[in-house]
C-alpha positions, 0 to 999 in steps of 0.5 A, spaced: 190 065 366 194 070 362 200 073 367 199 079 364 190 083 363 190 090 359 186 095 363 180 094 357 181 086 357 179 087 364 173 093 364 171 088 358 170 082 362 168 086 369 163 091 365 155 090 367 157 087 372 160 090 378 158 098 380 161 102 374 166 106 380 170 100 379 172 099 373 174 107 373 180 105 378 184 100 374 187 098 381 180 097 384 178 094 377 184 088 378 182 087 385 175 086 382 177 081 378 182 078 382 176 076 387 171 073 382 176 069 379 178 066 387 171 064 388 172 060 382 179 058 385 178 057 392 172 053 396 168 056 400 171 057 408 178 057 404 181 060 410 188 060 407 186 064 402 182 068 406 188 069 410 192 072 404 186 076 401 184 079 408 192 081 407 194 084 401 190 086 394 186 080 390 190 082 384 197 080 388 195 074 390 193 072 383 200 075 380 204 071 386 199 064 384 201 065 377 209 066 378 211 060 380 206 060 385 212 065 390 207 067 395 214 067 400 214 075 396 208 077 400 209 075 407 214 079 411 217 076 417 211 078 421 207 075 416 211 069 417 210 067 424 204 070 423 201 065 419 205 059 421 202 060 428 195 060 424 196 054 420 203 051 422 207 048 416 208 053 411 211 050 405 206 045 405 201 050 407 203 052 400 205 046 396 197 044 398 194 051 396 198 050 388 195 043 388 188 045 390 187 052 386 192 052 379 188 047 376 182 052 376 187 059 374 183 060 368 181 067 364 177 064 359 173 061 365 172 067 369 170 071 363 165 065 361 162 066 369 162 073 368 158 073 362 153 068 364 152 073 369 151 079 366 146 075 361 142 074 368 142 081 370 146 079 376 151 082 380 159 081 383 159 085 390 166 086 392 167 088 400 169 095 397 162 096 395 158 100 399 151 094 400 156 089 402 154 087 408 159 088 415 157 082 418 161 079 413 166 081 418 164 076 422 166 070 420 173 073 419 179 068 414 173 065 412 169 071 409 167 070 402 172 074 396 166 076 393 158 075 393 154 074 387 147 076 387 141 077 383 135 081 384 135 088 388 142 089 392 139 094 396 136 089 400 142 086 402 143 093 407 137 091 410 140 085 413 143 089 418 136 088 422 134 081 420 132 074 422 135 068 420 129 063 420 132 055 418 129 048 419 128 041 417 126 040 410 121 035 412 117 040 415 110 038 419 103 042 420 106 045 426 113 048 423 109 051 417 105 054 422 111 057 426 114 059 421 109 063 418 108 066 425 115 068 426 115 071 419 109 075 420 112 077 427 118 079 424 115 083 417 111 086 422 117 089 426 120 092 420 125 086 420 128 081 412 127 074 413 134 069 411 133 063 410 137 058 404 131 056 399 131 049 400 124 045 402 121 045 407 122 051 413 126 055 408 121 055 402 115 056 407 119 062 411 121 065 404 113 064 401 110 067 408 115 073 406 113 074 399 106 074 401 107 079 405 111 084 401 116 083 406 124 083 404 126 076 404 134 074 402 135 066 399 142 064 401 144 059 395 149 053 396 151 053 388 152 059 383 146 064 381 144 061 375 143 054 378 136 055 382 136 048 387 131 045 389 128 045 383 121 044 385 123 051 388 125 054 382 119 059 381 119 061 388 127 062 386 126 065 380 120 070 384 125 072 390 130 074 384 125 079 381 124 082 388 128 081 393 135 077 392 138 071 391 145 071 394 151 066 393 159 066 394 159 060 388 160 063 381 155 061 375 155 054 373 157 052 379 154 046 383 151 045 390 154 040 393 154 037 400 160 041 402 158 048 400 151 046 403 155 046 409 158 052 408 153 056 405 150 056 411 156 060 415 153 066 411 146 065 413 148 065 421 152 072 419 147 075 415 141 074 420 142 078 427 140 072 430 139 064 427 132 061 428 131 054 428 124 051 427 124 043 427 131 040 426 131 032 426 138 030 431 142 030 424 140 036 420 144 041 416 140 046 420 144 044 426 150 047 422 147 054 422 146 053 430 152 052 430 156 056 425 152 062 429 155 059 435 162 060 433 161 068 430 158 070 437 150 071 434 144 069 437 140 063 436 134 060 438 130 054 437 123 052 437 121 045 442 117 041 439 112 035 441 118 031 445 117 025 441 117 028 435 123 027 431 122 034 427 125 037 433 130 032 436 135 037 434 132 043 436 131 039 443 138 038 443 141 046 442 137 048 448 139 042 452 147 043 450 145 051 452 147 052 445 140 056 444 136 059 446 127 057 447 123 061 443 116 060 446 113 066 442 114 070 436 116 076 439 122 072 443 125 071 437 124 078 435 127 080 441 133 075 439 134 079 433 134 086 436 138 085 442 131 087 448 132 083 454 127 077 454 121 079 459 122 077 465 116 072 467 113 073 475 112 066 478 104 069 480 102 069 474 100 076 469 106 080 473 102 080 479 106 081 485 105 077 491 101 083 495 097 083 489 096 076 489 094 075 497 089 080 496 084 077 490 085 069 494 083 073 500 077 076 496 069 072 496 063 072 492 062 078 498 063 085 499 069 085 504 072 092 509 079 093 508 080 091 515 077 084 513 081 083 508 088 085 511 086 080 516 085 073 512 091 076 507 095 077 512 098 084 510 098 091 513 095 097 512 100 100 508 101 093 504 094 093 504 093 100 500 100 098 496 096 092 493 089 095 492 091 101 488 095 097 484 089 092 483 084 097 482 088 101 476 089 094 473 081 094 473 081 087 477 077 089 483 072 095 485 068 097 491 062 095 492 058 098 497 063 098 504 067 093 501 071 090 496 070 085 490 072 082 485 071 084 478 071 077 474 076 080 469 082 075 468 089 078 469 092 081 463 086 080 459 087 088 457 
């Protein structure tokens, strides 16, 4: 990479691709590019180049990575114990980051990255933007530089309310149908569906999504110009015409096992809450779990048929209390928005135990209150509590003299 980009060699390359208020700033034009060209440099979760970034502006990283690799010029004495209490050796710290980044410092490959995005319509949104999302935060010196999207950037504001839905990509009758309903839930509510495009639960929480006319983001794994799997690729190609399709890697970049695993960090800090549907004991959803484990959000796993090996990993998270069970749709939605989970009364229907007592104590019969005091074993006062509340519910009536039985079913409203 040149030492050196003039002003318009730099609004050139940047040009339909990111917000036009960048490139109006020369400073915010450089940083721009700078970040574009650290997503090729670094690989995803690159904590040592998330540290500098977070620190000091792209642009003088990459000036420092180009002149002799002097990074020493960017950290004051702070910034040096700082930085070697976070990774310990520096000098080797920076001696690894010139073997592994200076191979891959080119100009010519970052305007050919640009390009190939600008001939798809897509976008390179920086943290200065106003859409980038806040919960990138989250994941603190392993936050992407930047994202590349494709599709409706707008969308990206609506994962401030969303769910992150991953599972197996060998997925059964029963994950295609709790995915489908947690979708459905979660649409209903106004939430946006994150999951990673991938076979199986992701592809089935993203299609439920579409078929709705729901907001739905897919995380890729590799640049925005490689739709993998490709057997999903019209479902791919139909969320980048509606929704948005998101990526850390620059175009042309490969999926591979490792940016997998870490592209499923993002998925467990864009979604307010991580829902795994079927996960075998080994599967990369785990990752997510536990990804959003560590950034402090929510999680929550469906159980499954205990010998099933499509949930033996969702078993798992709840047994280690690594998530939380998730019995119906509405608990994952409350995951997500942070409601209380409703307490369940051990009498069944919210029934209290005065209530409970007066309806075993009624028959087939009229019954006076005296009566039924008597075989419930209350008092007249516990007695009046229970039958207004009974009666309000519509589970008894009178009857003559008495009290009976309505035959409705508690909580059958």
């Amino acid at each position: 990479m040149q030492m050196k980009l003039s002003t318009d060699q730099i609004s050139h390359a940047l040009e339909g691709v990111v917000d036009s208020a960048h490139l109006e700033d020369e400073d915010q034009a450089a940083d721009a590019l700078a970040r574009a060209t650290f997503s090729l440099l670094a690989e995803p979760g690159d904590r040592f180049a998330g540290w500098l970034l977070f620190r000091h502006p792209a642009a003088r990283v990459i000036e420092a990575l180009q002149s002799d690799f002097d990074f020493k010029s960017l950290l004051d004495v702070e910034a040096r114990d700082l930085l070697g209490s976070t990774f310990g050796d520096i000098e080797g710290l920076f001696a690894s980051a010139k073997e592994r980044w200076q191979p891959r410092l080119s100009f010519t490959a970052v305007e050919s990255a640009l390009e190939a995005a600008r001939r798809l319509g897509a976008r390179l949104i920086l943290p200065a933007d106003e859409v980038w999302p806040a919960s990138m935060s989250l994941l603190g010196e392993g936050a992407p530089h930047c994202l590349w999207v494709r599709g409706d950037a707008r969308v990206l504001s609506l994962t401030a309310r969303s769910l992150s839905i991953v599972g197996s990509r060998l997925a059964t009758s029963y994950g295609e149908y709790a995915t489908t309903e947690l979708v459905s839930t979660a649409v209903g509510q106004s939430l946006a569906i994150v999951s990673g495009g991938a076979y199986g639960i992701d592809a089935i929480a993203h299609r439920a999504t579409l078929a709705i006319d729901g907001f739905t983001v897919a995380v890729l794994a590799g640049g925005i110009d490689r739709l993998y799997p490709a057997g999903n690729f019209e479902m791919l190609s139909k969320i980048a015409e509606q929704n948005l399709l998101l990526t850390e890697q620059p175009p042309g970049s490969s999926p591979t096992k490792w940016r997998f695993l870490q592209r499923n960090r993002l998925i467990a800090a864009l979604g307010s809450a991580t829902v795994v549907v079927e996960a075998g004991a080994r599967s990369g959803a785990l990752s997510t779990a536990n990804h959003a484990n560590q950034i402090g959000r929510p999680v929550g796993a469906l159980p499954g048929r205990f010998d099933s090996p499509q949930s033996a990993g969702c078993h798992e998270l709840i047994r280690g209390g690594r998530a939380s069970l998730i019995a119906t749709a509405q608990q994952a939605i409350d995951l997500a928005v942070g409601s209380e989970p409703e307490l369940l009364s051990p009498f069944g229907d919210s029934l209290g135990p005065l209530e409970v007592r007066l309806l075993d104590a009624l028959g087939l019969q009229p019954l006076g209150v005296e009566r039924i005091a008597f075989k419930a074993g209350l008092t007249s006062s516990e007695m009046a509590i229970a039958l207004g509340n009974l009666e309000l519910r519509g589970l008894v009536r009178r009857s003559g003299a008495g009290w009976v039985k309505t035959g409705k079913v508690a909580g059958a409203n």
